[in-house]
LUMNU-795867 format. One line per field, with one value per residue (C-alpha): chain; x, y, z; residue in one letter. Coordinates in Angstrom, 3 decimals. Example, Ala and Ser with C-alpha at 12.3 -4.5 7.8 and 13.67 -1.06 7.14 Angstrom:
<recs>
chain: (A:A) $
c1: (12.300:13.670) $
c2: (-4.500:-1.060) $
c3: (7.800:7.140) $
res: (A:S) $
</recs>
This chain:
<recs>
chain: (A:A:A:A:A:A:A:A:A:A:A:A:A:A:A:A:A:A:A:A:A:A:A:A:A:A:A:A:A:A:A:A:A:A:A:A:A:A:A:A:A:A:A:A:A:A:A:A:A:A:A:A:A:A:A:A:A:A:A:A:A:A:A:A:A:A:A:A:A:A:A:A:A:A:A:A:A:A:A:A:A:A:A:A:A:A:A:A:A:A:A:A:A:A:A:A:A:A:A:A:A:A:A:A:A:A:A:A:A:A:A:A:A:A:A:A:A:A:A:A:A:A:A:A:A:A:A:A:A:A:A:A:A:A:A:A:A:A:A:A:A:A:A:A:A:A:A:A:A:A:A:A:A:A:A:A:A:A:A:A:A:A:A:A:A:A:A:A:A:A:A:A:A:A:A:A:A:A:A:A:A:A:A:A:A:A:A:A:A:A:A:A:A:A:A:A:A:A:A:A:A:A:A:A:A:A:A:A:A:A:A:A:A:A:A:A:A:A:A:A:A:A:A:A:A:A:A:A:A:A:A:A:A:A:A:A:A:A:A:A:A:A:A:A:A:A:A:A:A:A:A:A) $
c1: (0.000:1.678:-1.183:-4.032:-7.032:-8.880:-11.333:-15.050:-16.523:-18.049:-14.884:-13.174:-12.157:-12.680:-10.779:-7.880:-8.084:-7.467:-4.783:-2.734:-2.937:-2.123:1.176:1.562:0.561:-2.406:-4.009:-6.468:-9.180:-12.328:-15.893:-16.204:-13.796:-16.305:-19.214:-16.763:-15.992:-18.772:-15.963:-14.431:-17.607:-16.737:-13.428:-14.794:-17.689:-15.217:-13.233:-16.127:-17.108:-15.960:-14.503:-13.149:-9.150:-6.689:-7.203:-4.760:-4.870:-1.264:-2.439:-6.258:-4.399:-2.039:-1.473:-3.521:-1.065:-4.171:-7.026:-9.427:-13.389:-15.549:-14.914:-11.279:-11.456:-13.488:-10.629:-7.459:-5.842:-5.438:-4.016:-1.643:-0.648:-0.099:1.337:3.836:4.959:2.198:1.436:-2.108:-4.720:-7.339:-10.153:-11.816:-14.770:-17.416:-20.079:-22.744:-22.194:-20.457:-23.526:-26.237:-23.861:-24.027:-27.882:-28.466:-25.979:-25.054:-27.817:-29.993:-29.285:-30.435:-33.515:-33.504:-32.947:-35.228:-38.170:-41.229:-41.467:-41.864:-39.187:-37.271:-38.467:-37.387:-33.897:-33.594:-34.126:-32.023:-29.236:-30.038:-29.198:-26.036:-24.838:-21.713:-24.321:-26.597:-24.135:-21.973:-25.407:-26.126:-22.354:-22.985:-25.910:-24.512:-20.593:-21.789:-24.993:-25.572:-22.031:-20.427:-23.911:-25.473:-28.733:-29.093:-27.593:-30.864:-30.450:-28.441:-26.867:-26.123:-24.312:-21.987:-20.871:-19.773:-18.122:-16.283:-15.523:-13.828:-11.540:-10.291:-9.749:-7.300:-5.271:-4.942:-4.336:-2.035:1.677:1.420:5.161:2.717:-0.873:-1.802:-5.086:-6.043:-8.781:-9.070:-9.736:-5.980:-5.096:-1.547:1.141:0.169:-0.319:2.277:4.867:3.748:4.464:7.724:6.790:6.471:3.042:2.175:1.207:-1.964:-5.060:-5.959:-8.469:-12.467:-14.463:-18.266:-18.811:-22.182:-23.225:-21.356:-23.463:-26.752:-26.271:-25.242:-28.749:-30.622:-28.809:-29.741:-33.538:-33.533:-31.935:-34.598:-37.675:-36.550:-35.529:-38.985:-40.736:-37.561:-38.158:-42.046:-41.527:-38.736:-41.023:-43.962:-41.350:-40.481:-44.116:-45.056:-41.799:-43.486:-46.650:-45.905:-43.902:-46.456:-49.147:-46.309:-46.229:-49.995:-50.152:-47.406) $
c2: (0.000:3.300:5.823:6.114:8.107:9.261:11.927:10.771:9.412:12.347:14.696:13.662:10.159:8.782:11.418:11.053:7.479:7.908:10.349:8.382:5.108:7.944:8.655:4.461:4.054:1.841:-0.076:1.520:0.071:1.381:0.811:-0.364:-3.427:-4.344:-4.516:-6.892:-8.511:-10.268:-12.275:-9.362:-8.372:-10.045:-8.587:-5.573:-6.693:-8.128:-4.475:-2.459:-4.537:-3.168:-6.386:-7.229:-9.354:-7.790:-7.753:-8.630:-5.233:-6.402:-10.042:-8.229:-5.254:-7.537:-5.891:-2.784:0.454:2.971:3.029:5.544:6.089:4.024:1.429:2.188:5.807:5.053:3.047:5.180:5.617:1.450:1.020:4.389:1.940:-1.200:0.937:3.279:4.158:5.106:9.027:10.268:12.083:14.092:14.997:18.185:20.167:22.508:20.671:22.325:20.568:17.443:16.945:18.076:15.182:12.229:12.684:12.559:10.066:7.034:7.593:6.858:3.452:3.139:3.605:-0.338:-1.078:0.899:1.845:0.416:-3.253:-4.379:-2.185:-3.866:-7.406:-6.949:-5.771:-8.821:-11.385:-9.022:-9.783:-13.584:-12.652:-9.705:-10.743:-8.154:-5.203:-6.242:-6.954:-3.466:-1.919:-3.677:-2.948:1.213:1.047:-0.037:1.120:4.751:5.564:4.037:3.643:7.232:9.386:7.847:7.191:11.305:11.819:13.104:16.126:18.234:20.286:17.405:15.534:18.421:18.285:14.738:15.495:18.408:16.804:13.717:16.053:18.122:14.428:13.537:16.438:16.537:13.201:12.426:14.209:16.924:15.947:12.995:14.566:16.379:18.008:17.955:19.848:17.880:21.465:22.580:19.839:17.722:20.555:19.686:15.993:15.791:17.992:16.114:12.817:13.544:12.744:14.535:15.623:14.405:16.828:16.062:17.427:16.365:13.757:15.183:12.534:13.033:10.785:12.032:10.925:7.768:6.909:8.050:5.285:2.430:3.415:3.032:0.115:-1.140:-0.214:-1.733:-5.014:-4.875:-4.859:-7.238:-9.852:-10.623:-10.523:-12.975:-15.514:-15.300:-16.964:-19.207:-20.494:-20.940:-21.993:-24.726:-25.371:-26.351:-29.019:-30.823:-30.613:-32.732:-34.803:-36.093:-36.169:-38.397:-40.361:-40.716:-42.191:-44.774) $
c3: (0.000:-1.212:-0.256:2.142:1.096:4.443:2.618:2.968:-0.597:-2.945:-2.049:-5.520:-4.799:-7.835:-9.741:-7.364:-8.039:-11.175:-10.890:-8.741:-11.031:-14.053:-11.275:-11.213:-8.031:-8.340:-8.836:-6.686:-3.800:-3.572:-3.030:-6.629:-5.639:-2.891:-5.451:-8.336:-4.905:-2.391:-0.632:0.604:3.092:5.257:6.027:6.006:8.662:10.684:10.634:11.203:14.272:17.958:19.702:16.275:16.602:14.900:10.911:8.908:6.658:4.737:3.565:2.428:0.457:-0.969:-4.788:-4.305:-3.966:-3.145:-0.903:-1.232:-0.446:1.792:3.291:3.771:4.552:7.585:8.845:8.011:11.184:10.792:7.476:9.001:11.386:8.877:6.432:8.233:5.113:3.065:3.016:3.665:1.495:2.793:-0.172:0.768:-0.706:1.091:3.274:1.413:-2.316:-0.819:1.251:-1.543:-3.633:-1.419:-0.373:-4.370:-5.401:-2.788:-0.115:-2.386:-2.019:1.292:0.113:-1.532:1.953:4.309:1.895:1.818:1.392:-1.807:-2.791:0.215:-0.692:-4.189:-3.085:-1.292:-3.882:-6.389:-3.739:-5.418:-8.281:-7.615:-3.704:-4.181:-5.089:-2.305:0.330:-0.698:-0.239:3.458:4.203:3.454:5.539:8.637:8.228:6.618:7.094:11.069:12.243:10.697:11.005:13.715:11.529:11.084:7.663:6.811:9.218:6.845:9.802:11.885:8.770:7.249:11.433:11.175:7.716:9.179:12.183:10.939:8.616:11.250:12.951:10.343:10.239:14.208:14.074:11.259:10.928:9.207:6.752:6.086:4.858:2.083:2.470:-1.304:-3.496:-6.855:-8.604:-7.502:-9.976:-10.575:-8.863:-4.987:-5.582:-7.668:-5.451:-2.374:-3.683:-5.280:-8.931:-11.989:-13.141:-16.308:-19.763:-19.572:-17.597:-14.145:-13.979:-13.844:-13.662:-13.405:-10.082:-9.584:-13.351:-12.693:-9.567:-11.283:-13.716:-10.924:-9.510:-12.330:-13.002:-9.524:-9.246:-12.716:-11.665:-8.134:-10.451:-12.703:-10.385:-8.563:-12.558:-13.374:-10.014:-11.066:-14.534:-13.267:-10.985:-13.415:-15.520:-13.307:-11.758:-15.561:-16.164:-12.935:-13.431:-17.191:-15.478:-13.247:-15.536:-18.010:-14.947:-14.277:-18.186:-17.992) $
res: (X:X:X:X:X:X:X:X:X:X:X:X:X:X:X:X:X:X:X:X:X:X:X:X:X:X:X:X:X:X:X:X:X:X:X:X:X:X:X:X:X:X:X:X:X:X:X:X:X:X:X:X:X:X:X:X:X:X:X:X:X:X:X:X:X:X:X:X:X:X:X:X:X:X:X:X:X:X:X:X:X:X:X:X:X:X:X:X:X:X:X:X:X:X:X:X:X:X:X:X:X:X:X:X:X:X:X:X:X:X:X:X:X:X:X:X:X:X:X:X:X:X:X:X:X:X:X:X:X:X:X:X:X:X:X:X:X:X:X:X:X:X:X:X:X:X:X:X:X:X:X:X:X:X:X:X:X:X:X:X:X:X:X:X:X:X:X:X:X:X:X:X:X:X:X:X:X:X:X:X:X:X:X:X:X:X:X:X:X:X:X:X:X:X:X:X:X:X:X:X:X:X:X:X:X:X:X:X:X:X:X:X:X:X:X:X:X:X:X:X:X:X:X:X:X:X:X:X:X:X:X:X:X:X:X:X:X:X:X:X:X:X:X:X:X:X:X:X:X:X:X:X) $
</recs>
């Protein structure tokens, strides 16, 4: 691991992400890997759980040189500790937008979880059909959503506090010849000059995360409503092969 990203998700984590593989120091971890990923839930369960042992944080991040996002930024100050070596990134925006951003983008998917029922019911047997989606989606709910915002992200005020607060956690508690407290708008000089490593002649990374996320939704809602119409003709499907089957049976 050759760099810790500590900034909450939303703050420009997937442009840094793809700045620093640009730099060559992926590839990257993110929440993305937990989705391609179901068997890694569990390690990340076990981590976000308070009497947890000690997790083996090398042996998991074996061949990834970045961590960024959720899960990992929620656990930082450990993969500091595994990783003495590893510098730290703090993504930064104003509460306001990053707030306005999340609500829209990723807490939207809470919604597949703690709606009403049929919308909940069909999330579950999607989870059939897409366990990493579902599971990434029960993981957010209880490491993000409960565990980070106390089940309040909906009060506006009360969730920009928690953002702010956990930023000014990470530069009290991280040395400061080891943090760089980074706005993806300032662009390659900062990252680049804090790194040691020339920026390339090219523009910085831009990517359109909120777009990005819109279409993992849709992708998502689509995938919960088809899943339940998909069981139903499986089912009938099936219900028909044994119903000839007995009456084949019956005539022999």
């Amino acid at each position: 691991m050759r760099v810790v990203g500590a900034g909450f998700g939303r703050t420009g984590t997937t442009s840094l992400k793809a700045a620093l593989e640009k730099l060559g120091f992926g590839p990257s971890y993110s929440l993305s890997e937990v989705f391609a990923n179901p068997e890694h839930l569990g390690f990340w369960e076990a981590a976000g759980c308070p009497t947890r042992e000690e997790m083996n944080w090398e042996g998991f991040l074996a061949g990834y040189g970045v961590a960024v996002d959720w899960p990992a930024c929620s656990f930082y100050e450990e993969l500091m500790e595994a990783f003495p070596e590893a510098p730290v990134i703090l993504t930064v925006r104003d509460p306001a937008p990053w707030y306005e951003s999340t609500r829209s983008t990723i807490y939207e998917l809470r919604r597949l979880t703690t709606g009403p029922l049929p919308v909940r019911a069909a999330f579950a047997l999607a989870g059939l059909f897409a366990p990493g989606v579902a599971g990434t989606v029960r993981l957010a709910d209880r490491l993000v959503w409960e565990d980070t915002f106390d089940g309040r992200f909906e009060d506006r005020a009360y969730a920009m506090e928690v953002f702010e607060r956990h930023n000014e956690a990470v530069r009290r508690r991280v040395p400061p010849e080891r943090l760089l407290v980074f706005d993806v708008r300032e662009g390659w000089a900062p990252l680049c000059d804090f790194l040691g490593v020339e920026a390339p002649d090219e523009p910085f990374p831009c990517l359109n995360e909120a777009r990005e996320m819109r279409r993992r939704l849709i992708g998502l809602v689509a995938l919960s409503a088809a899943a339940p119409a998909f069981a139903l003709l499986t089912g009938v499907a099936a219900t028909a092969f044994l119903v000839r089957r007995v009456a084949r049976s019956r005539h022999r």
